[in-house]
Structure formats: structure tokens, C-alpha cells
C-alpha positions as CSV (number, residue, x, y, z in Angstrom):
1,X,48.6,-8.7,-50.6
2,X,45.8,-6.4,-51.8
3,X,42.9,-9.5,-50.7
4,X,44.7,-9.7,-47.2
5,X,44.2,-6.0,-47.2
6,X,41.0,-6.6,-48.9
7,X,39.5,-8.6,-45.8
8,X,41.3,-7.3,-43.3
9,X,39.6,-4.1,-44.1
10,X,36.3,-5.6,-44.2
11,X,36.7,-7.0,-40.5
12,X,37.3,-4.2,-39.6
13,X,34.5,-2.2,-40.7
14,X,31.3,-5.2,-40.7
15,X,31.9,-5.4,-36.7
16,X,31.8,-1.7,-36.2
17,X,28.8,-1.3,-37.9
18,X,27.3,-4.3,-35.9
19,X,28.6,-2.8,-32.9
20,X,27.5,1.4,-33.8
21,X,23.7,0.3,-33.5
22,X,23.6,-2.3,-31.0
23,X,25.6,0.5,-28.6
24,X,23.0,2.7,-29.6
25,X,19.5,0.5,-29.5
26,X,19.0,-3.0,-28.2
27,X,18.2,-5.9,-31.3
28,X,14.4,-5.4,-32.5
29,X,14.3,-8.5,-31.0
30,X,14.9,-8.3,-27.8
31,X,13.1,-4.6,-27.6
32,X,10.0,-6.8,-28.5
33,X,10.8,-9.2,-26.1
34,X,11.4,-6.7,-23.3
35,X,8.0,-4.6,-24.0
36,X,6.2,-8.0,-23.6
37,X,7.3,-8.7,-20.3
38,X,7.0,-5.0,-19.2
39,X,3.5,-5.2,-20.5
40,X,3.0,-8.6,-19.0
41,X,4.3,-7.0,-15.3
42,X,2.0,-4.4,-15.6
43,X,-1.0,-6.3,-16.3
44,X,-0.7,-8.6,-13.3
45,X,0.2,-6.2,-11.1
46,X,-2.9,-3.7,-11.9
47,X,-5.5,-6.4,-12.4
48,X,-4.3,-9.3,-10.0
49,X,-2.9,-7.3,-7.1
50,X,-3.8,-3.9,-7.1
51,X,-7.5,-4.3,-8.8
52,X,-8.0,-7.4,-6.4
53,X,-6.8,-5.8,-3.4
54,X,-9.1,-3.3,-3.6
55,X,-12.0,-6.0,-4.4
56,X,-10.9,-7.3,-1.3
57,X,-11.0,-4.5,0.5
58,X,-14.8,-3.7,-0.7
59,X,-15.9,-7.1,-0.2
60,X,-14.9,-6.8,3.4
61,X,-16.1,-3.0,3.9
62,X,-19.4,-4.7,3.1
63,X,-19.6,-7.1,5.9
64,X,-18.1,-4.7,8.2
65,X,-21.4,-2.6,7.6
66,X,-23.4,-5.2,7.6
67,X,-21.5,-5.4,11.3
68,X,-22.4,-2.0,12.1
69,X,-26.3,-2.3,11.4
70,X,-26.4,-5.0,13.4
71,X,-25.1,-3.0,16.7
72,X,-27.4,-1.8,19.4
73,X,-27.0,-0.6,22.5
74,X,-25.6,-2.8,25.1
75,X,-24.9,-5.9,22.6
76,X,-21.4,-7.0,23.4
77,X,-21.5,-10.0,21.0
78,X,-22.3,-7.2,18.3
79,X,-19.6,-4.9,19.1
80,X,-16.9,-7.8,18.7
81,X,-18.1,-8.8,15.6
82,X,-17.8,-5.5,14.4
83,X,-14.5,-5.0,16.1
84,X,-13.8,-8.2,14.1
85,X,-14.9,-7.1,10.7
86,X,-12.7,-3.6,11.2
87,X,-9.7,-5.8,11.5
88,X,-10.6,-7.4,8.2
89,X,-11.2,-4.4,6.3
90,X,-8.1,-2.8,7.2
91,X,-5.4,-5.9,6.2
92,X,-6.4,-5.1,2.1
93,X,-6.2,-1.1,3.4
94,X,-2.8,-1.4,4.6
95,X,-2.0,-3.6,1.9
96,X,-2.4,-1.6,-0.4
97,X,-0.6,1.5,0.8
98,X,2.1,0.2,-1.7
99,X,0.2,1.9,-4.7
100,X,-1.0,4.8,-4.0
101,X,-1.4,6.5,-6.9
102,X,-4.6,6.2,-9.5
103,X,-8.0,7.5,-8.0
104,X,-7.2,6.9,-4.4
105,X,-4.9,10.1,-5.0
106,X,-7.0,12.0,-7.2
107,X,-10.5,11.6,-6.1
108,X,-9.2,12.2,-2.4
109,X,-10.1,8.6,-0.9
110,X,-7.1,8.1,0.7
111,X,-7.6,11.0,3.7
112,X,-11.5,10.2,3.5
113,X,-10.2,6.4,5.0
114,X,-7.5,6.9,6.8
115,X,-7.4,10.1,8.1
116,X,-5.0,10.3,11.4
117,X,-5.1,11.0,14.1
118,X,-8.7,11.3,15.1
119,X,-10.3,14.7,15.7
120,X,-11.9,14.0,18.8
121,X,-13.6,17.3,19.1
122,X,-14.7,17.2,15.4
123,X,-16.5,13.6,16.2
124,X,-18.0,15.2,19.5
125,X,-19.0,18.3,17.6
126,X,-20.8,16.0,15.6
127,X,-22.6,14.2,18.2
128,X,-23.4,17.4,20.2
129,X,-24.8,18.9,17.1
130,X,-28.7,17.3,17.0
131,X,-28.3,17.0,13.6
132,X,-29.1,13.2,11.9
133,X,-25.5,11.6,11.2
134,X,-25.6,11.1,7.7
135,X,-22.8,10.1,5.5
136,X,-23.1,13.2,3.7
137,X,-22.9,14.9,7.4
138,X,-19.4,13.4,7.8
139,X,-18.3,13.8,4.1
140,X,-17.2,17.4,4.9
141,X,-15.0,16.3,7.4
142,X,-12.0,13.5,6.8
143,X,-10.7,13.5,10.5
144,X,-14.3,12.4,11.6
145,X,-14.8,9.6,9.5
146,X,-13.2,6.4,8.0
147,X,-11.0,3.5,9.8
148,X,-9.4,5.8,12.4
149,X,-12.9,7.2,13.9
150,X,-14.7,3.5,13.8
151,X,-11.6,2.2,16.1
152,X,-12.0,5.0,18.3
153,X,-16.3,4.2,18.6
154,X,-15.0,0.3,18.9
155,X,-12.0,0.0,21.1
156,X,-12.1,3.4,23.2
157,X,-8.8,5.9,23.7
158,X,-7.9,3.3,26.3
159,X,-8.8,0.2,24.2
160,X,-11.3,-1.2,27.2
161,X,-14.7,0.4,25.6
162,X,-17.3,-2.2,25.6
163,X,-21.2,-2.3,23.9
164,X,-22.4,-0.6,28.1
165,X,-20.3,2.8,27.0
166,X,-21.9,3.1,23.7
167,X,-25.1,5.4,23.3
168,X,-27.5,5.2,21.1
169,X,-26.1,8.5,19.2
170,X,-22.8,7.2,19.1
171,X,-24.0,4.1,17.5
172,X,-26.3,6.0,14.8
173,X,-22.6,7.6,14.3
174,X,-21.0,3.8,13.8
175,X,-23.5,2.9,11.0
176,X,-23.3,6.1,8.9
177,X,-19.2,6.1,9.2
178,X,-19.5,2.3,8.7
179,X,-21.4,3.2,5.7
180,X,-19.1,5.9,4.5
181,X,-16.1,3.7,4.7
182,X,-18.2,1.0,2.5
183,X,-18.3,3.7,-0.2
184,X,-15.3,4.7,-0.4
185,X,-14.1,1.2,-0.8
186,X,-16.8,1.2,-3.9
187,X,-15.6,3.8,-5.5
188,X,-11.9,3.0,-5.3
189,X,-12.5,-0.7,-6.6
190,X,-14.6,0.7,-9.1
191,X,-12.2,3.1,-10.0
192,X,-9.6,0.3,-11.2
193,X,-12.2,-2.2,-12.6
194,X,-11.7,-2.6,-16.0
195,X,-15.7,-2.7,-16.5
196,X,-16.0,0.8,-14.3
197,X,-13.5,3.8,-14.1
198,X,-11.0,1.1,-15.6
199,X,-7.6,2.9,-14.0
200,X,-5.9,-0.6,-14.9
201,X,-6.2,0.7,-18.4
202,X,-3.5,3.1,-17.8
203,X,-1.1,0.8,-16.7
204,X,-1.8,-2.2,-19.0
205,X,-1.6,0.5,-22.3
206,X,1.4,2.6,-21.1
207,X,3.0,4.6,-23.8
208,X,0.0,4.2,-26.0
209,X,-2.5,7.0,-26.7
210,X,-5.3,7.6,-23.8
211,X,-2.8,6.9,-21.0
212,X,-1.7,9.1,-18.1
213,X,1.9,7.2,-18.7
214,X,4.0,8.1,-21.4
215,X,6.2,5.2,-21.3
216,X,6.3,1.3,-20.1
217,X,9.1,2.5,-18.3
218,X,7.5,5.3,-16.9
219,X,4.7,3.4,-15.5
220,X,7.0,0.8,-13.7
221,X,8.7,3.3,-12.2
222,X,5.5,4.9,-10.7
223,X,5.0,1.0,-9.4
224,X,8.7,1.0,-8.1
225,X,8.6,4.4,-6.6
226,X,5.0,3.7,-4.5
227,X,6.5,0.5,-2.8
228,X,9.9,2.9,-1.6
229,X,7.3,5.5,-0.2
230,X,5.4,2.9,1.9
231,X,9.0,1.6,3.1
232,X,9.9,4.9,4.1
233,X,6.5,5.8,5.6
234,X,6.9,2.8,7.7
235,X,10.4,3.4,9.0
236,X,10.7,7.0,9.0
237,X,6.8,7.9,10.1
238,X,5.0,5.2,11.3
239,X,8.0,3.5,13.7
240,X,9.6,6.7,14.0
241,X,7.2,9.1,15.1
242,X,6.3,7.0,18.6
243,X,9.8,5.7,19.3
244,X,11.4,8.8,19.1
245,X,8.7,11.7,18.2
246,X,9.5,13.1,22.0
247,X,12.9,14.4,21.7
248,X,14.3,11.0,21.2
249,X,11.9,9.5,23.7
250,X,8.2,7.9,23.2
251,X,5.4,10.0,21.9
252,X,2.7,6.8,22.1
253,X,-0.1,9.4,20.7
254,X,1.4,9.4,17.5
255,X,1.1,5.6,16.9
256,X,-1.7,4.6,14.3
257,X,-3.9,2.1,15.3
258,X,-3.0,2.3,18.8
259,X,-6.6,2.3,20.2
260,X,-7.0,-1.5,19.0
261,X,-3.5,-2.4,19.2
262,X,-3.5,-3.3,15.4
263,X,-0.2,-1.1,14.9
264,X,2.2,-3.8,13.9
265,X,-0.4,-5.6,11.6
266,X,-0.5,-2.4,10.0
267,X,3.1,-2.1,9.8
268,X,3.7,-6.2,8.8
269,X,0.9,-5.3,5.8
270,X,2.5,-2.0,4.7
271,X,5.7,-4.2,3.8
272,X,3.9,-7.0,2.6
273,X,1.9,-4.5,0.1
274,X,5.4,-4.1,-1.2
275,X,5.8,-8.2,-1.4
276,X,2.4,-8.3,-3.6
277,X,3.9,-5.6,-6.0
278,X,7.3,-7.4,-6.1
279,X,6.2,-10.5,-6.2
280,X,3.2,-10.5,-8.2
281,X,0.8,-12.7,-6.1
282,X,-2.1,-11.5,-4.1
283,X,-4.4,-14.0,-2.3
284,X,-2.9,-17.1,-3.7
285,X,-3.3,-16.1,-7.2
286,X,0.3,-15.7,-9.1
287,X,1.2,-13.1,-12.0
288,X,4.3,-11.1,-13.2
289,X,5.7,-8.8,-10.7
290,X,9.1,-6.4,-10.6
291,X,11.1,-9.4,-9.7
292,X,10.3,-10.9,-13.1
293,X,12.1,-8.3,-14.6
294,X,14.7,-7.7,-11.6
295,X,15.5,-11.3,-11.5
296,X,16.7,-11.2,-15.2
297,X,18.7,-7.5,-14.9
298,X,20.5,-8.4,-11.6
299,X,19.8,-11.9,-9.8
300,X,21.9,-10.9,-6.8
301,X,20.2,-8.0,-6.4
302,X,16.5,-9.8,-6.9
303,X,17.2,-12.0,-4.2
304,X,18.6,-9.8,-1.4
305,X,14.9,-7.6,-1.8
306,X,13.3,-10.6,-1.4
307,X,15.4,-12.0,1.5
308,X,14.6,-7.7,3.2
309,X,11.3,-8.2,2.7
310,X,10.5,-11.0,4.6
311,X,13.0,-10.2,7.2
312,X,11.1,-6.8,7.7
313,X,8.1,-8.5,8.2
314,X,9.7,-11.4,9.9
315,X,11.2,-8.2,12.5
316,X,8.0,-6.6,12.9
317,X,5.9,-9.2,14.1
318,X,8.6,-10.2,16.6
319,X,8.4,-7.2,18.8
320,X,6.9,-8.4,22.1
321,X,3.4,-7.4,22.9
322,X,1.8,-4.1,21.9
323,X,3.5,-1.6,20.3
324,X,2.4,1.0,22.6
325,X,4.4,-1.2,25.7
326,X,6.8,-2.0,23.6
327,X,8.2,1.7,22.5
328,X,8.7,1.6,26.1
329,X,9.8,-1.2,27.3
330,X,11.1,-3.1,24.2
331,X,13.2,-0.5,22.4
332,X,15.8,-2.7,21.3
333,X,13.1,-4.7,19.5
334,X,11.7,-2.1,17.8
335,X,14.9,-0.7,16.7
336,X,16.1,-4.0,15.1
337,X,13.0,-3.7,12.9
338,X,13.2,-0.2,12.1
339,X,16.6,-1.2,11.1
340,X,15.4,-3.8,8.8
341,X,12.7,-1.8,7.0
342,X,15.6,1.0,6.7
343,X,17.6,-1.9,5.0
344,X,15.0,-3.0,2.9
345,X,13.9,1.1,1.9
346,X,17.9,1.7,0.9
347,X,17.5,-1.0,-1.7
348,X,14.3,0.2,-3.1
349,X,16.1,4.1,-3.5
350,X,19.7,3.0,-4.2
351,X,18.9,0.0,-6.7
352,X,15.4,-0.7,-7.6
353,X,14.3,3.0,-8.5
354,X,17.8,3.7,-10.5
355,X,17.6,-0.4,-12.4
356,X,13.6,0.3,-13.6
357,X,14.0,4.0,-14.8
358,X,17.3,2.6,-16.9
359,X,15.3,-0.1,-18.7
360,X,15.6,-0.4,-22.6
């Protein structure tokens, strides 16, 4: 009787021991494991989508001044091609309005490239002034310069401006905001490059001494949170604003990119920035992204952000013609893919944010 009471004591105590420290901490084991695939996430994600986006971005800033220089007055074919290379250089911009944080925060590039809306009496002030346009002229004022002021030289507040309207001060204004733009572009991919300001460092050594990020965790969820801001930005400024910005009616002034009609590119990018970040992938090339570690904590829920990702873009691009007709005349439309963005940003707050800042 004593040995049953023996071992049936010692059942009783060997499990809650077990079970005391794995409540408490996960198995050594699978601690390590996790910290390798956090650190493998944020690897990919700074060096092969957020580091390459931004190469990207420069590569194409280049030929878009390259573009400029070659403009004169009264060249049509030039002015496309330049119109052209704008369009290029702003798909990397917009996608990569899912992260930002890192020096496009801190060392101000984000309002030097993409201030909004144009300050058209700054720019004329500018051109009135007699002064050489210089890219130092414009560096003291961010509604004057980057994408925003090149569209409005290119396309016209009308969209119908073509190489006749241009002067030859207005062009001398192109190539030094053309130049500007290039620059900042620099200095942002250099920022990240792990052989320059080397940002990525940051991310790839979280919780180790010499980063801005305490914690593995605590660097995902600065990933996490920049792809819910962009999804909010999108539904609740950039589709909201013009539907509704007039007491519940169209205010078409507040739409960005509305001089070249790029709006809904902008908009399809902005979500697809959050695809690159959730996905991992950027220009073909494949890595780690959240839904590496998503996919293993909740597969349901790893699926259903995939499956509102691509129906927000899916949405977007199906809204008929321009979205300065169609906030008029297509409100239904536009609606429906407000709506889905709104789906896709209530995942990203009510799921994503809460599953990444409880990781282990």
C-alpha cells in the first residue's frame, strides 16, 4: 500500500513540475526555433523587400532624370517619355508606403517626395523669383518639389498639358525637381544598404546591442503596425477624402495623383506594399514574410489576409475609368472597394497586430 502511495505521489508531482515551466516559458527548444524564424522574417523582409524596393525606386529615379535632361521646349516625344519614367518611379514609391519607418521618417524624405497637395503659389513664387532653380532652391520647400510638383509640370491641373505649354523656366524647374527626387531616392536606399547607413542592421539584429529594437518581437510589430497604417491611409484618407471630403459628397481636389490619373495605381500599390511585407516576395525574388510565422500560429487566419489582400487590389482596379469620374459617377464601385480595404485593415488591427505583439 505504501509503493501505490509511493507512485501515485510521484505522478502526481513529476507532471506538475513539467507543467509549472512549460506554463511559464516555451521548451529551450522551441524558443530557439522561434527566434530563428523571427530572425529569418526579418532578414528578408529588410534586405529583399524593403532594401530592394527602395533600389528599385533609385534605379528608376535615375532614368526619370535622365528623362528630364533630355526635355526642351516644345519636344512632345520628350515630355511623354518623361511622363513615362514618373509612372515608373512612383510604383516602388507607393510600394513602399508599407514601411515607413527607418530614415524615410527620420531624415524627413518622406514629405520631401511626396508632399500633397501641390503648393501652386509656392512653385510660381519660385518661377517668378529670377532666381536659378537649384535643388538646393527647392530643398527649403517640400510642397514645391518631389512626385506631386513633377506631375503637375507633366500632366497640367487639367491633365491635357503638352511639351507647347512648357517654358523654358518651367522646364529648368523639371530638371532640378527631377534631380531632387533622384536624391532623395539616393539617400533613402542608401540609408538601408547594408554597405551604407545599413538601417537593415536594425531589423536583422533586433534585441541585440546597437539596435533601435529592443526585442524580435518588438521589431515585427513595427513591420505589422506600418502595413495597418497604409491600409488605413488608403481607406480612410486616400478613398475617403474625395468620395466623401464634401459633406458626404465629392471633394475631387483632394485626390492624389489626380493630375495624371495614376490615383488607383497608387491605391492598388499601397495594398500590394502590404502583400510584399506579408508575403515576403518583391520583384520575383521569394524570402520569409509575416505569413511564415502567421501561417504556423493561426492557418485560418493566414489565409483570410491573403484572400483581403488580393480582393482589395482585385476591387481597386475594377472601378471604371478615372477615379476623378468615378467618385462621381461610379460610387457604388468605389464604395465596394473602400469596403474591402476596410475588411482587409480590420484584420491587420483586430488579429495581426494583437497575434505578433503576443509571440513567445
Amino acid at each position: 500500500m505504501k509503493k501505490s502511495l509511493l507512485i501515485i505521489a510521484l505522478a502526481t508531482i513529476i507532471p506538475f513540475g513539467f507543467n509549472s515551466c512549460s506554463d511559464n516559458d516555451p521548451p529551450q527548444e522551441t524558443q530557439e526555433n522561434n527566434n530563428e524564424l523571427y530572425e529569418q522574417v526579418l532578414t528578408d523582409l529588410s534586405l529583399k523587400v524593403i532594401t530592394e524596393t527602395y533600389n528599385q525606386l533609385y534605379t528608376n529615379s535615375l532614368a526619370l532624370e535622365q528623362a528630364a535632361n533630355a526635355m526642351t521646349v516644345g519636344d512632345e516625344a520628350a515630355l511623354e517619355n518623361a511622363k513615362n519614367k514618373w509612372q515608373d518611379t512612383r510604383a516602388p514609391w507607393e510600394e513602399s508606403e508599407g514601411f515607413l519607418y527607418g530614415p524615410v521618417d527620420t531624415e524627413g524624405i518622406d514629405p520631401a517626395i511626396d508632399s500633397w497637395p501641390v503648393d501652386v503659389n509656392a512653385i510660381n513664387n519660385v518661377l517668378n523669383s529670377g532666381n536659378p532653380i537649384t535643388q538646393s532652391l527647392l530643398e527649403s520647400n517640400n510642397e514645391a518639389r518631389g512626385f506631386h510638383t513633377l506631375e503637375y509640370f507633366f500632366w497640367g491641373l487639367d491633365g491635357d498639358k503638352t511639351a507647347a505649354d512648357l517654358t523654358a523656366r518651367e522646364i529648368e524647374y523639371i530638371k532640378a525637381a527631377a534631380s531632387d527626387l533622384r536624391s532623395k531616392t539616393e539617400q533613402l536606399y542608401f540609408g538601408w544598404l547594408p554597405s551604407q547607413g545599413n538601417f537593415a542592421a536594425n531589423f536583422i539584429n533586433a534585441g541585440e546591442s546597437g539596435s533601435v529594437y529592443t526585442s524580435k518581437i518588438n521589431a515585427l510589430s513595427e513591420i505589422a503596425e506600418g502595413i495597418e497604417i497604409i491600409a488605413d491611409e488608403v481607406a480612410n484618407g486616400k478613398i475617403e477624402e474625395p468620395l466623401n471630403g464634401n459633406n458626404g459628397g465629392p471633394r475631387p481636389e483632394a485626390e492624389e495623383s489626380r493630375f495624371s490619373n495614376n490615383s488607383k495605381l497608387d491605391f492598388a500599390n499601397n495594398i500590394r506594399s502590404i502583400e510584399h511585407i506579408y508575403l515576403g516576395d518583391f520583384n520575383g525574388v521569394q524570402g520569409s514574410g509575416l505569413t511564415n510565422i502567421v501561417s504556423i500560429q493561426n492557418a485560418a487566419l493566414d489565409t483570410e489576409i491573403k484572400m483581403s489582400i488580393t480582393e482589395a487590389i482585385v476591387a481597386i482596379e475594377a472601378i471604371p475609368g478615372t477615379f476623378t469620374q468615378a467618385i462621381f459617377d461610379n460610387r457604388a464601385e468605389v464604395e465596394f472597394a473602400q469596403s474591402k480595404v476596410l475588411a482587409l485593415l480590420n484584420k491587420l488591427q483586430s488579429q495581426l497586430l494583437p497575434l505578433i505583439s503576443n509571440l513567445n
